[in-house]
Backbone as numpy.savetxt, mean C-alpha at the origin, in Angstrom:
# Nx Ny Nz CAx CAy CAz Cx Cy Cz
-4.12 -17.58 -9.97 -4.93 -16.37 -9.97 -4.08 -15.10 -9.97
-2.94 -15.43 -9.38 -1.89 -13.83 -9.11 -1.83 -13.62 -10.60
-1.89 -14.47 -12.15 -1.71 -13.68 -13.18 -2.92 -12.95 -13.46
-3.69 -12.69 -12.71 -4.75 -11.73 -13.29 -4.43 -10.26 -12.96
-2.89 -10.04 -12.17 -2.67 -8.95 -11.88 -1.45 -8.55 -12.44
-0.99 -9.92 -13.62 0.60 -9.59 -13.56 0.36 -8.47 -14.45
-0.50 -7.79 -14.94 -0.30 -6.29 -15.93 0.11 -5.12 -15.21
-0.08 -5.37 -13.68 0.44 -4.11 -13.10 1.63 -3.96 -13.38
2.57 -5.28 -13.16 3.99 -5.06 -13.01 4.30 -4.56 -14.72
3.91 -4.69 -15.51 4.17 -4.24 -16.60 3.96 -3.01 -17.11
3.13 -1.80 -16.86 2.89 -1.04 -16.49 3.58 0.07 -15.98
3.62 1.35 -16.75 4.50 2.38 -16.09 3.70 2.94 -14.30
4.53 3.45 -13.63 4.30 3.49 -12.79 2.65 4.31 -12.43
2.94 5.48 -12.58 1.93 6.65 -13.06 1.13 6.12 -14.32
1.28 4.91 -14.82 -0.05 4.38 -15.26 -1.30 3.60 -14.27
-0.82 3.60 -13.01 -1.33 2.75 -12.15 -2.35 3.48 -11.86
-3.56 3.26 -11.61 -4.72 4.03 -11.24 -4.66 3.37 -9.57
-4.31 3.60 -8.20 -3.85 2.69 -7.45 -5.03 2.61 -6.60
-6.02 3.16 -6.74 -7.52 2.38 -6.03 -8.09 1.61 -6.70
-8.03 1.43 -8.18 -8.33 0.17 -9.09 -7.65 -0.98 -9.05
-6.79 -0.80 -8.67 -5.46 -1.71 -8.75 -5.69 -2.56 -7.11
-5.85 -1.58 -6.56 -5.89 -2.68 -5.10 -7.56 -3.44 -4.82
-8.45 -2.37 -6.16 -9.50 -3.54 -5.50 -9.22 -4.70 -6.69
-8.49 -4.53 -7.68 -7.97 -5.85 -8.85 -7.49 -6.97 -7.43
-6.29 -6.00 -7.05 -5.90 -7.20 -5.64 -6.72 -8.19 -4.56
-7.08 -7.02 -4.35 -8.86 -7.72 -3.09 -9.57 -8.76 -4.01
-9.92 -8.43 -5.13 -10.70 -9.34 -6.13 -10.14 -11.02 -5.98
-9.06 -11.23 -5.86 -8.26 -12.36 -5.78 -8.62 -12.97 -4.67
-9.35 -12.55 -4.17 -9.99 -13.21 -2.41 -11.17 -13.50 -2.61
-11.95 -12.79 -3.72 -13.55 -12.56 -3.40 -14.23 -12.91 -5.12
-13.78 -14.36 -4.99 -13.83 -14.78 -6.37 -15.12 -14.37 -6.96
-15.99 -14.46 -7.91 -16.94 -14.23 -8.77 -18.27 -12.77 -7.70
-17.11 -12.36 -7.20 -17.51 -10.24 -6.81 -17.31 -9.96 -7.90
-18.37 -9.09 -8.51 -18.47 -7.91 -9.14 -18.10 -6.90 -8.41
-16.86 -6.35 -9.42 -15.95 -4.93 -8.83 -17.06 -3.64 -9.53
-17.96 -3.91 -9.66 -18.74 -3.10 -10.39 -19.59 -1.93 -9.36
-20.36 -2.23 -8.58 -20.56 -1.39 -7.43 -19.24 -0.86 -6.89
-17.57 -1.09 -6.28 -17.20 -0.67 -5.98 -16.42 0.30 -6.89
-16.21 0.28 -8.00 -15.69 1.15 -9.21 -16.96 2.17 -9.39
-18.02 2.22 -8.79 -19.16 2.73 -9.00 -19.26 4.20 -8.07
-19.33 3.16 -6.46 -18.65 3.93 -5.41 -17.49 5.36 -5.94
-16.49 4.92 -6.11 -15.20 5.58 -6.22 -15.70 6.72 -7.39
-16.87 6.45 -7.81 -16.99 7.29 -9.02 -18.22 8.38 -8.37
-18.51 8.61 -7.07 -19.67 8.44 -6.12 -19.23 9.41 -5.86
-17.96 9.18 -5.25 -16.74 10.25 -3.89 -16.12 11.13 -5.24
-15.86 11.02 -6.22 -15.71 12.26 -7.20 -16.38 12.88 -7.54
-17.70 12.78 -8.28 -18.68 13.38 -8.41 -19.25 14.36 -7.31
-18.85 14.06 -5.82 -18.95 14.92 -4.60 -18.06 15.80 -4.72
-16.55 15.06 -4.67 -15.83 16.02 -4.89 -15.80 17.20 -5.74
-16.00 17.14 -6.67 -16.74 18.32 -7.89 -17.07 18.73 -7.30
-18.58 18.60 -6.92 -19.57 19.81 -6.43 -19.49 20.59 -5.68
-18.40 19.62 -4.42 -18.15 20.69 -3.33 -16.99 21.26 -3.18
-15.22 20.66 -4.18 -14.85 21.06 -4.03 -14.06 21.71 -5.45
-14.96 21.69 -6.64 -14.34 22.26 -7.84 -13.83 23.20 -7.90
-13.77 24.39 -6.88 -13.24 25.50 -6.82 -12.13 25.86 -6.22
-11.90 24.42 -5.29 -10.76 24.87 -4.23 -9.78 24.99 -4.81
-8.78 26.13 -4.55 -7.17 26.75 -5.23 -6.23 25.91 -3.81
-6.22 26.12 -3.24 -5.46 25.96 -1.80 -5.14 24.60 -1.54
-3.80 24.11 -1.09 -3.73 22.90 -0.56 -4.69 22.92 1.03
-5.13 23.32 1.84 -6.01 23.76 2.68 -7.48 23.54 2.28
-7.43 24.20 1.40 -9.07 24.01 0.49 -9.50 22.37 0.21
-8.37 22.35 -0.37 -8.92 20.60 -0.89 -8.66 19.49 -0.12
-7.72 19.58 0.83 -7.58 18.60 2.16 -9.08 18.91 2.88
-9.80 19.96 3.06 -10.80 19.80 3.88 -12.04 19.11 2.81
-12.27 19.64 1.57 -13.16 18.97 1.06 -12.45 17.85 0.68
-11.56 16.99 0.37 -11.44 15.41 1.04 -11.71 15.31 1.96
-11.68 15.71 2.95 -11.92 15.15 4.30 -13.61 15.45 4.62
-14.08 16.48 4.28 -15.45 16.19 4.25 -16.37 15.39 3.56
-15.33 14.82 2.28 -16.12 14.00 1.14 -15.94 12.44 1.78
-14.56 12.27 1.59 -14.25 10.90 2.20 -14.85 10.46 3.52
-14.08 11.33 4.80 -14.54 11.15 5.97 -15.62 11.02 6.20
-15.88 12.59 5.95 -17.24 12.92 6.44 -18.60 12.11 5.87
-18.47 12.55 4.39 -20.26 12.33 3.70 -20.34 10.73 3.52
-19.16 10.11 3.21 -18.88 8.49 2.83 -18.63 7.60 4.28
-18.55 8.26 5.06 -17.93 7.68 6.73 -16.34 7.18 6.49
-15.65 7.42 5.72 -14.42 6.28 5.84 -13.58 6.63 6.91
-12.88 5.52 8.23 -12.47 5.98 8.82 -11.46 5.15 9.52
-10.64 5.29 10.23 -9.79 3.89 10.65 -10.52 3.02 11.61
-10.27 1.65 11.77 -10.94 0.86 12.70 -9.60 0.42 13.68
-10.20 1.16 14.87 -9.95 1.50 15.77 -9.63 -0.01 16.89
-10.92 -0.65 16.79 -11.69 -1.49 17.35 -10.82 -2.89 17.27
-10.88 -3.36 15.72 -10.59 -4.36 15.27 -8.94 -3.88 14.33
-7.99 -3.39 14.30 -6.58 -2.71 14.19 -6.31 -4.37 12.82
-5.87 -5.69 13.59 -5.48 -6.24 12.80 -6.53 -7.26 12.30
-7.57 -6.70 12.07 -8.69 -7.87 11.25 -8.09 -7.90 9.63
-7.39 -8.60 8.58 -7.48 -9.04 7.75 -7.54 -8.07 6.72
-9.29 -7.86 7.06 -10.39 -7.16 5.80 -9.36 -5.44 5.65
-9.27 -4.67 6.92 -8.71 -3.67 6.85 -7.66 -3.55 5.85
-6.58 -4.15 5.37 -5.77 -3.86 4.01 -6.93 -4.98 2.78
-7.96 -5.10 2.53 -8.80 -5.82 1.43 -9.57 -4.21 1.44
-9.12 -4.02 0.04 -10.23 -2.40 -0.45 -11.62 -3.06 -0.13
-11.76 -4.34 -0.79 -13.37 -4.99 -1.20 -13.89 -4.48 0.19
-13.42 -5.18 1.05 -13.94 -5.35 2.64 -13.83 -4.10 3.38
-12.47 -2.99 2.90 -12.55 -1.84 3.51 -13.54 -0.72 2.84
-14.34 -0.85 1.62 -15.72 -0.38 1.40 -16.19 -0.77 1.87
-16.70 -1.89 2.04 -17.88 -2.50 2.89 -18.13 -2.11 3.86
-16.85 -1.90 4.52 -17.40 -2.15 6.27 -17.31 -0.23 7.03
-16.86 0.47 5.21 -16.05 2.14 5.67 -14.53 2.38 6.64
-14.10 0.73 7.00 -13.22 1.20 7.96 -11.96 0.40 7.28
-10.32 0.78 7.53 -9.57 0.00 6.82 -8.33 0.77 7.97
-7.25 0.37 7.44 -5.99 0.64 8.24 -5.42 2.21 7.34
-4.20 2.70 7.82 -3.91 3.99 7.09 -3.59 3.60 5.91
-3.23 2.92 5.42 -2.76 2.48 3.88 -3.57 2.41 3.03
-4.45 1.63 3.25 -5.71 1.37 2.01 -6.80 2.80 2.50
-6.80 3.15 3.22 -7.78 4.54 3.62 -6.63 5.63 2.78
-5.75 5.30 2.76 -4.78 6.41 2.02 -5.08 6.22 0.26
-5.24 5.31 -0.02 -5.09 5.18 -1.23 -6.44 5.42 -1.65
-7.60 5.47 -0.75 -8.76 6.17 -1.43 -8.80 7.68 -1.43
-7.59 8.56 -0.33 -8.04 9.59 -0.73 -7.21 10.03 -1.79
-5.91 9.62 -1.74 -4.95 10.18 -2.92 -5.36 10.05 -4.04
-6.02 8.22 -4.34 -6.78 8.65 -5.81 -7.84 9.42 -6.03
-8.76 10.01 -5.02 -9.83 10.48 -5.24 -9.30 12.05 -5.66
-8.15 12.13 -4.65 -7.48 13.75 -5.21 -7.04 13.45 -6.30
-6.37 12.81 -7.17 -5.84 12.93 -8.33 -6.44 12.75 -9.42
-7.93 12.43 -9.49 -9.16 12.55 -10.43 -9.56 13.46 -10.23
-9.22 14.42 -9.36 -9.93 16.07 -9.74 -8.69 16.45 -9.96
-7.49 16.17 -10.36 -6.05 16.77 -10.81 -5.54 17.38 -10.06
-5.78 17.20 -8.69 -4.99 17.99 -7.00 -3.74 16.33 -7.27
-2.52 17.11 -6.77 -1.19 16.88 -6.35 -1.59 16.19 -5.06
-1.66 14.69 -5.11 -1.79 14.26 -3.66 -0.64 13.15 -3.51
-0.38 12.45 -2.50 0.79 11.28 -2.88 0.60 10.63 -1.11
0.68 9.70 -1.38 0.59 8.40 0.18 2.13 9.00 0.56
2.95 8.94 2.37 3.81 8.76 2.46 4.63 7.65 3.13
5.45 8.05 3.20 6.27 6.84 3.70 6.53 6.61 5.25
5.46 7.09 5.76 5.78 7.83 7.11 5.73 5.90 8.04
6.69 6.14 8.65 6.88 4.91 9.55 5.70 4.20 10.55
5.10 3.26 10.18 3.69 2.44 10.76 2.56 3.16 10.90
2.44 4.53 10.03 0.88 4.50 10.32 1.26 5.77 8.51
0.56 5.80 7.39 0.65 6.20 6.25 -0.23 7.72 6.44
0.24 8.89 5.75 0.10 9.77 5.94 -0.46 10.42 4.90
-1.32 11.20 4.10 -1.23 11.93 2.76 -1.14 13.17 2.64
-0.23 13.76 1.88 0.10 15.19 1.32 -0.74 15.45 0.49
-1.32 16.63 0.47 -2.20 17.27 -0.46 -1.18 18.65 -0.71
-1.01 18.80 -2.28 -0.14 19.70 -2.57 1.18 19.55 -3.30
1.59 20.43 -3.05 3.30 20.23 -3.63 4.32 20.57 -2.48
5.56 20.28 -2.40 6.27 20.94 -1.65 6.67 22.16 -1.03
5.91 23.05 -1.66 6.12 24.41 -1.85 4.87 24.85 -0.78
3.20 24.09 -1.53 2.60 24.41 -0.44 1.86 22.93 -0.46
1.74 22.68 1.01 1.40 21.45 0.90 0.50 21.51 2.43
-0.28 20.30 2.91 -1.01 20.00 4.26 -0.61 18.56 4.22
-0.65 18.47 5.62 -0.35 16.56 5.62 -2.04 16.28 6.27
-2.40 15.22 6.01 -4.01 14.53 6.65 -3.47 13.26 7.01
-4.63 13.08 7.55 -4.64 11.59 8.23 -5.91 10.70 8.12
-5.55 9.94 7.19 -7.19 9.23 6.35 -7.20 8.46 7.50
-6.35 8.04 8.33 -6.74 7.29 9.76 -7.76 7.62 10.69
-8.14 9.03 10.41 -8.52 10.02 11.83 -9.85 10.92 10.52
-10.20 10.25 9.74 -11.56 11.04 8.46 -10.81 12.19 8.24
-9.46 12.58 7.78 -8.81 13.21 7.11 -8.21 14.14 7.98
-8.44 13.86 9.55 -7.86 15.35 9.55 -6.51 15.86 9.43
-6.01 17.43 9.62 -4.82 18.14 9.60 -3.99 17.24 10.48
-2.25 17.23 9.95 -1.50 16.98 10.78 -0.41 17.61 11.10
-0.40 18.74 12.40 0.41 19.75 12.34 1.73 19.21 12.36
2.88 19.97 12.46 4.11 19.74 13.04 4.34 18.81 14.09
3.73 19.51 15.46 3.63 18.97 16.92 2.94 17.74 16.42
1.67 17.28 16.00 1.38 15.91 16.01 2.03 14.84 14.92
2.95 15.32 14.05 3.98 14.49 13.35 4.83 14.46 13.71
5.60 14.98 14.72 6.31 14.62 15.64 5.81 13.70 16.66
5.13 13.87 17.00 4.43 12.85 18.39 4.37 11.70 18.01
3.98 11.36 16.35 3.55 10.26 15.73 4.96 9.21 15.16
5.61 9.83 15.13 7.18 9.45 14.69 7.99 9.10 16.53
7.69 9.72 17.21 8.43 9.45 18.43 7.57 7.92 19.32
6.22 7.94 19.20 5.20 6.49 19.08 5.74 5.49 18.31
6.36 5.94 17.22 6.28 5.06 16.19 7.97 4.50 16.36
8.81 4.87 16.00 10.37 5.39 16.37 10.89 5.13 17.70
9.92 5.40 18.89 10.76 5.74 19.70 11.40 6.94 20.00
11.67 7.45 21.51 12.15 8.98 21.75 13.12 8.98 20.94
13.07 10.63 20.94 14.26 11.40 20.62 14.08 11.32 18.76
13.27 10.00 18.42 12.70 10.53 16.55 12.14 11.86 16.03
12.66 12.40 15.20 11.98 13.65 14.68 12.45 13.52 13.19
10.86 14.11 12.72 10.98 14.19 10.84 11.89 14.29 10.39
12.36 13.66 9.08 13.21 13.29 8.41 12.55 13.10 6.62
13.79 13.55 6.02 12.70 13.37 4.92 12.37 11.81 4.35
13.32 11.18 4.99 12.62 9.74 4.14 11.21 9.33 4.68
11.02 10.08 5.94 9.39 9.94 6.78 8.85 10.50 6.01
8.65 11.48 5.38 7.81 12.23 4.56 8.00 12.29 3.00
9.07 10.88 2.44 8.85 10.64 0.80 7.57 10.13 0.46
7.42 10.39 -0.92 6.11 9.99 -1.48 6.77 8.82 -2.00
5.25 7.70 -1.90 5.27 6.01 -2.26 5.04 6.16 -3.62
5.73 5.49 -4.32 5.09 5.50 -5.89 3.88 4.34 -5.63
3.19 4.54 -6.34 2.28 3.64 -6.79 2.11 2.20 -6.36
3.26 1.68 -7.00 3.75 0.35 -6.73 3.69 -0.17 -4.93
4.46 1.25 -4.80 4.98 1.08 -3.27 3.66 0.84 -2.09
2.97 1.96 -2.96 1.47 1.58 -1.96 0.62 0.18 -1.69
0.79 -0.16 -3.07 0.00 -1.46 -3.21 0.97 -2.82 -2.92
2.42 -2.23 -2.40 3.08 -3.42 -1.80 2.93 -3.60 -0.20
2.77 -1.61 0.50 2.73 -1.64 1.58 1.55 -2.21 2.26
0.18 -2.23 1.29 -0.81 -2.76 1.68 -0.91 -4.39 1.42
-0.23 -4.95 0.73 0.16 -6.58 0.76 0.93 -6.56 2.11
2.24 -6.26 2.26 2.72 -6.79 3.06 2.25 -6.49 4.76
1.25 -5.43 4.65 0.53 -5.36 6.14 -0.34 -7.25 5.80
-0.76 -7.25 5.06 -1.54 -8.46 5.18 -0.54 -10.04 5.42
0.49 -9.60 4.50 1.70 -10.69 4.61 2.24 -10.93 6.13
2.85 -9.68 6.85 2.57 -10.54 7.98 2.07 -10.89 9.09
0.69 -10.06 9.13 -0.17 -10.39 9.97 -0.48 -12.43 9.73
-0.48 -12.71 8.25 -0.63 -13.87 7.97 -0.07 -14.96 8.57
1.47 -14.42 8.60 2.35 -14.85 8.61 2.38 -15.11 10.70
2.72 -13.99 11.28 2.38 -14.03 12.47 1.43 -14.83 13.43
0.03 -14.81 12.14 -0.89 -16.16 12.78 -0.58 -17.77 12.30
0.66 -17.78 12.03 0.73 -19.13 11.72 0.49 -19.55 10.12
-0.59 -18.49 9.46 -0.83 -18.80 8.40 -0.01 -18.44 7.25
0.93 -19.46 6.80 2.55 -19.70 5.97 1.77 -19.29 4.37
1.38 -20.41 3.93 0.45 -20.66 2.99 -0.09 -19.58 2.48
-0.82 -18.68 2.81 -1.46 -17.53 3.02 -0.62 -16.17 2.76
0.96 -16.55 3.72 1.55 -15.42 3.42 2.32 -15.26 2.43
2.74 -16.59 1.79 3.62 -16.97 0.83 2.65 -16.33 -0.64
1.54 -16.47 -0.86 0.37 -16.02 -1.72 0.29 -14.76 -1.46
0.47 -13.76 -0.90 0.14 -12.33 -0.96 2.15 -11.60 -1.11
2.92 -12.28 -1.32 4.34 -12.47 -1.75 4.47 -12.64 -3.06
3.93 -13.48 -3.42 3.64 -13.75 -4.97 3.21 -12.44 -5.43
1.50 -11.88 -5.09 1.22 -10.83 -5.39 2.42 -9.70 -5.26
2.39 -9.43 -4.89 3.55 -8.07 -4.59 5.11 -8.40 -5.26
5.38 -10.11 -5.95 6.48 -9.65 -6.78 5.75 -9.37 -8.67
4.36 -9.83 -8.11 3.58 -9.41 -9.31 3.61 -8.36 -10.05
2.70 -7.37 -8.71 2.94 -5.86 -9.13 4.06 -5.11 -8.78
4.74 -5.57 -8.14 6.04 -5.42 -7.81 7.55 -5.66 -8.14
7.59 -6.12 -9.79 8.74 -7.29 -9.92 10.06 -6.84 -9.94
10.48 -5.34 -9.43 11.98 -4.96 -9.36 11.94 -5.09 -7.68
11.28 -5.10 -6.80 10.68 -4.92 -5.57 11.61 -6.22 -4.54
13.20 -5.71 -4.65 13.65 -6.88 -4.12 13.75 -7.64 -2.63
13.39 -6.86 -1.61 12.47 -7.33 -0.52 10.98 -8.18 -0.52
10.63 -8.08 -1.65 9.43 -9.01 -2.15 10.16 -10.52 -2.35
10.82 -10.82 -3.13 11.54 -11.81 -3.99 11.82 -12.34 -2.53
12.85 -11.40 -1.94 13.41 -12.67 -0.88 12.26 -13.02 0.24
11.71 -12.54 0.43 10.65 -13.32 1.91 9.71 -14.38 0.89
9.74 -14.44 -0.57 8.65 -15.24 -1.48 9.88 -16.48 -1.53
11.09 -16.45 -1.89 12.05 -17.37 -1.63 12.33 -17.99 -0.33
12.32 -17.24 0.70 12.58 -17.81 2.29 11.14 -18.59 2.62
9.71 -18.13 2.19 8.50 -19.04 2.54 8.57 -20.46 1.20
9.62 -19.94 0.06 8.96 -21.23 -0.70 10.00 -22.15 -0.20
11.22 -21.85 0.42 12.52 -22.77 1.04 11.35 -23.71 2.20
10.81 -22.69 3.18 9.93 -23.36 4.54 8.53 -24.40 3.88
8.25 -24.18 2.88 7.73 -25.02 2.18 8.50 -26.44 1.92
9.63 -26.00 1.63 9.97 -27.49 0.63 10.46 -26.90 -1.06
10.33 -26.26 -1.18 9.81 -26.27 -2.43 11.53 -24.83 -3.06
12.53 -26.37 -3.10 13.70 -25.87 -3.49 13.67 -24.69 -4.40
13.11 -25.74 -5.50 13.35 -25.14 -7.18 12.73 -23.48 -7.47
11.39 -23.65 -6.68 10.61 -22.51 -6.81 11.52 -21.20 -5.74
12.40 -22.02 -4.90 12.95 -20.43 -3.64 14.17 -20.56 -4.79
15.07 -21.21 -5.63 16.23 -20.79 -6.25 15.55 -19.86 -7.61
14.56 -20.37 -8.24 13.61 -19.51 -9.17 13.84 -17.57 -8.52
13.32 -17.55 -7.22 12.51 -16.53 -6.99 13.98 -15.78 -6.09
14.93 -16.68 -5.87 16.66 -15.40 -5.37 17.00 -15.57 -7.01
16.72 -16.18 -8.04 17.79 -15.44 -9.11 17.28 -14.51 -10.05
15.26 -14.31 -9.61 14.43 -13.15 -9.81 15.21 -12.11 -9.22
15.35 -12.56 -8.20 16.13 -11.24 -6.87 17.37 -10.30 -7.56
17.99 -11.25 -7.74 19.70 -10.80 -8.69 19.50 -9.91 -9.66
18.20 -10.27 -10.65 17.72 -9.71 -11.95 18.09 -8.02 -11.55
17.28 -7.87 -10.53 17.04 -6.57 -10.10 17.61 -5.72 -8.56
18.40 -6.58 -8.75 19.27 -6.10 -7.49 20.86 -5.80 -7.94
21.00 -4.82 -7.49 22.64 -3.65 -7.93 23.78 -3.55 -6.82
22.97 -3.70 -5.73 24.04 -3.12 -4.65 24.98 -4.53 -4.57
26.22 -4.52 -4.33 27.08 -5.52 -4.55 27.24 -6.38 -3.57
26.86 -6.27 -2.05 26.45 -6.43 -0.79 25.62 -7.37 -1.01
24.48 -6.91 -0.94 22.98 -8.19 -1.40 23.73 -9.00 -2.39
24.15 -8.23 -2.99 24.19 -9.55 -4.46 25.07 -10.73 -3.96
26.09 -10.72 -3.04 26.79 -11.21 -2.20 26.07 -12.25 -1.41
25.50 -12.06 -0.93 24.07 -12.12 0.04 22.95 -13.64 -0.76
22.44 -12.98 -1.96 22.06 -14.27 -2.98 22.87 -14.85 -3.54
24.36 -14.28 -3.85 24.70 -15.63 -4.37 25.11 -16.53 -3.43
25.15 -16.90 -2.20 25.39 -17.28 -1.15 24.26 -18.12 -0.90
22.92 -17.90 -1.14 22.01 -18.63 -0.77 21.93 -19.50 -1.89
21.79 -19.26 -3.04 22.23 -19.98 -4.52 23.07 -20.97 -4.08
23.99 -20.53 -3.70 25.37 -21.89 -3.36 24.46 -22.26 -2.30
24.17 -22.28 -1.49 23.95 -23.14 -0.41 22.50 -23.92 -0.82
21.56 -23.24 -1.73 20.35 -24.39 -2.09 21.13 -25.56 -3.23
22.51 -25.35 -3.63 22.56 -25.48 -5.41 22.48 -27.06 -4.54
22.95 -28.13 -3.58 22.57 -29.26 -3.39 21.33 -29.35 -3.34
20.14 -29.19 -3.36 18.80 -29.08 -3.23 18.12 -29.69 -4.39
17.09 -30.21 -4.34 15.99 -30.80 -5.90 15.03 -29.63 -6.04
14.47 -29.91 -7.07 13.35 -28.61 -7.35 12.50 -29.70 -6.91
């Protein structure tokens, strides 16, 4: 079933429409769903957006009408309650239920900003995902965790020192923008190892696959899809998926690193 997604990886980056793309992903769970109501939806929260916020000039302006469109008029909001239920990184299930983790709640508002042609981008911000509305020049940070709201200075700091540990303060790799790709890996691998954590191998090894899918230069993908197909058994397929790794790996260190595991499976059967 993961080839029903291998077109992402083929795909320029900024061709990715990345709320289509992750409910393509979710789809892989929720066999014979019609993505048709939820492509419907998404077309629901723009059409709002227009009306209420076709005019906004301001990175200010349009962070609040997201946040009144998304949050507010649609309910989407983090689940609080239930943190590691599953469904929360599944778009399918995080429409359904309005509630999802910061990642997949991120990726509905960034695409919803970038169909009215507002500058929005997911960040990279350490265990909880953040969105910029704007450009660098002028920009607001939100929090699709919290129904969009502002995130000043003082509370992105607070959130990095929670997250980090004292004495953390912003940095810009906390505040790079995810390409595309990156989003729809960060939202696999929240699911990868919650999977993984409950015991469920099988499970996590399959949402690994996905993500070297849409992911296939993505060389932290490759190796945990090689280390679960080794815990499997399943030689041929972990030497397959470290000499995927090599394809796309530069730094001379790692490469060091796989060919090392190479030698050490090369006694092994497929």
């Amino acid at each position: 079933m993961e080839e029903d997604i291998a077109h992402l990886g083929l795909v320029e980056d900024d061709a990715i429409a990345v709320d289509a793309a992750a409910l393509e992903i979710a789809a892989l769970d929720h066999p014979g769903v019609s993505l048709d109501p939820y492509i419907d939806l998404l077309g629901e929260i723009t059409e709002r957006l227009v009306m209420r916020g076709g005019a906004a000039g301001s990175a200010g302006e349009r962070a609040a009408v997201l946040a009144g469109v998304v949050g507010g008029e649609f309910g989407f909001t983090g689940d609080r309650d239930s943190y590691d239920d599953p469904g929360n990184a599944d778009l399918i299930r995080v429409i359904d239920r309005r509630q999802g983790l910061p990642v997949s709640l991120a990726i509905l508002y960034v695409a919803a900003a970038r169909r009215m042609g507002w500058a929005a981008d997911a960040l990279n911000t350490p265990g909880h995902v953040l969105v910029r509305i704007g450009t660098a020049s002028e920009s607001v940070l939100i929090d699709p965790f919290n129904a969009g709201a502002v995130v000043d200075p003082a509370q992105l700091a607070a959130l990095l020192v929670r997250m980090l540990g004292p004495g953390a303060s912003p940095a810009s790799e906390h505040l790079a923008p995810l390409s595309n790709r990156s989003i729809l890996v960060r939202l696999l691998m929240n699911q990868a190892t919650r999977a993984e954590a409950g015991g469920k191998g099988e499970r996590a090894l399959a949402l690994y696959r996905r993500m070297t899918q849409v992911a296939p230069s993505n060389g932290h993908a490759w190796w945990e899809r090689a280390r679960l197909e080794l815990v499997r058994g399943d030689v041929g397929d972990a030497r397959s998926s470290l000499s995927a790794m090599l394809e796309v790996t530069r730094d001379p260190g790692l490469r060091a690193h796989i060919f090392a595991a190479l030698d050490a499976l090369s006694g092994g059967s497929g």
